[in-house]
C-alpha positions, 0 to 999 in steps of 0.5 A, a space after each residue: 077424778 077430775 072433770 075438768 081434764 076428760 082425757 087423765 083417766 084412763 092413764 095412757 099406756 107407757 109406750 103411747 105417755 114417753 117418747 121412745 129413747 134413743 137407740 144410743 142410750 143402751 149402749 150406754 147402759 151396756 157399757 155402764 153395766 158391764 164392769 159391775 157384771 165382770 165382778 159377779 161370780 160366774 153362776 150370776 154371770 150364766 143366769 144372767 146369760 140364760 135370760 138372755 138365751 131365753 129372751 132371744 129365744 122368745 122373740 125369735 118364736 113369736 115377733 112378727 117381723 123378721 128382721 127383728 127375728 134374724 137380728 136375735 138369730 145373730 146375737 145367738 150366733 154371737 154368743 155361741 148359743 146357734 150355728 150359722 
């Protein structure tokens, strides 16, 4: 450890470390992503989608914020998964 520098250990945890990315970026990933995923067979493509299920199921249960609980309702409604 080096004395000199008091503040390198402990690291600093990622999200406090890295700026946060722009929101853009993702879609950028989507967009990247989606032809290699058009090419997987369908099993991959559902247990691909049930994370996704699933993910959005967790964070409907347990975000504190409902804005981010009605956005993930609204993406279940998109995908078929939930009824208006």
């Amino acid at each position: 450890m080096n004395r000199a520098r008091p503040n390198s250990w402990p690291p600093r945890p990622a999200n406090r470390a890295l700026p946060p990315g722009p929101r853009q970026d993702v879609f950028a990933l989507i967009d990247h992503y989606a032809p290699v995923i058009a090419t997987w067979p369908a099993y991959d493509r559902w247990q691909v989608r049930q994370i996704a299920v699933d993910t959005l199921l967790q964070v409907m249960r347990d975000c504190p914020e409902p804005a981010v609980r009605a956005n993930a309702y609204q993406q279940l409604v998109k995908m078929g998964i939930a009824q208006c």
